[in-house]
Wavefront OBJ file of the C-alpha trace (Angstrom):
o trace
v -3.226 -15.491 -11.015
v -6.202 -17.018 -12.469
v -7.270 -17.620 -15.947
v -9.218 -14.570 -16.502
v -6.727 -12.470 -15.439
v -3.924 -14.178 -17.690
v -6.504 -14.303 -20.431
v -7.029 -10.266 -20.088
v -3.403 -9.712 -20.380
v -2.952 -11.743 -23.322
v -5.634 -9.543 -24.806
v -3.887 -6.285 -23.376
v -0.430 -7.713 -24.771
v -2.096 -8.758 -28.529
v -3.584 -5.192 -28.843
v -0.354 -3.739 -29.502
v 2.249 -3.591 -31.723
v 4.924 -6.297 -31.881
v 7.397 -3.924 -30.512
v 5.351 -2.406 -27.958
v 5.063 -5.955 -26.705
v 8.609 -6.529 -26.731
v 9.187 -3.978 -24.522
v 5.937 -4.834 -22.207
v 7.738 -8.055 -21.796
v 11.247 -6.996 -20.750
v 9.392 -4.667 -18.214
v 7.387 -7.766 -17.036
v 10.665 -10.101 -16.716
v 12.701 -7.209 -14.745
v 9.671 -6.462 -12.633
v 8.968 -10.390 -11.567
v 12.746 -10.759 -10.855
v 13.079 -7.539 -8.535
v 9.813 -9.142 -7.174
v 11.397 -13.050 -6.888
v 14.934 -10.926 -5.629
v 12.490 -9.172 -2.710
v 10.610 -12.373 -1.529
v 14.552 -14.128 -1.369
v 15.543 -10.582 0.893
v 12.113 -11.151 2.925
v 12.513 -15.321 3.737
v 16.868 -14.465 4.501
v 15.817 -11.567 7.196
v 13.088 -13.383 8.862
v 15.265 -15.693 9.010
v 17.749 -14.258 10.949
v 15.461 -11.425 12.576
v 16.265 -13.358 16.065
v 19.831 -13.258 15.361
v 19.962 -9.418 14.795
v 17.715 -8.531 17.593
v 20.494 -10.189 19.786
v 23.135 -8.722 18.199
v 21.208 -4.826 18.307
v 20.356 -5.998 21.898
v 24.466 -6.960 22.582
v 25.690 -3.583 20.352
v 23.235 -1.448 23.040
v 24.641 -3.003 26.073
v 28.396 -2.346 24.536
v 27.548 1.176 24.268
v 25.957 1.658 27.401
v 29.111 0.125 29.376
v 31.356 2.728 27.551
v 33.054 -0.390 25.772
v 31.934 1.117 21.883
v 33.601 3.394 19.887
v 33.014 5.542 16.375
v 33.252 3.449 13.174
v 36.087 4.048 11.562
v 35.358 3.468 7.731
v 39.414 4.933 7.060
v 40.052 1.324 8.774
v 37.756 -1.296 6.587
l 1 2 3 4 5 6 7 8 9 10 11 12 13 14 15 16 17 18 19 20 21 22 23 24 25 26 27 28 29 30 31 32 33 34 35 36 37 38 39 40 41 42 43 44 45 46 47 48 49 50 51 52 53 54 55 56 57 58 59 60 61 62 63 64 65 66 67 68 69 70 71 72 73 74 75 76
C-alpha cells in the first residue's frame, strides 16, 4: 500500500468518532486475518494440487473398475 493511500485512511479513520474507530479497527484486524488465513489455504493447495489430481485421477479409475463403493458416513 503506498503512502498516500495509508495517509487517506488515517484521514478517513481521524474523521470519526473514537468509537466509530474502534470498531473500524476490529473490522480491519478480522478482515486482514480472513485475508492472511486465505493466502495460507491458497500456498497449502497449490501445494498439493499435483497430489490431488493423482488421487481424483486414482478415485476415477477405482470407480470405473467397479472396485468403489457409497460413503458410508454411519462408519467414520
Amino acid at each position: 500500500m503506498t503512502s498516500a493511500a495509508i495517509a487517506t485512511i488515517t484521514k478517513m479513520l481521524e474523521s470519526l468518532p473514537e468509537e466509530a474507530q474502534e470498531r473500524v479497527l476490529e473490522h480491519l484486524r478480522e478482515y486482514i486475518q480472513d485475508l492472511q488465513d486465505d493466502l495460507i489455504w491458497d500456498a497449502l493447495f497449490k501445494r498439493t494440487q499435483d497430489q490431488l489430481v493423482a488421487v481424483a485421477r486414482w478415485a476415477r479409475a477405482e470407480i470405473a473398475m467397479g472396485r468403489a463403493e457409497p460413503m458410508d458416513f454411519e462408519r467414520l
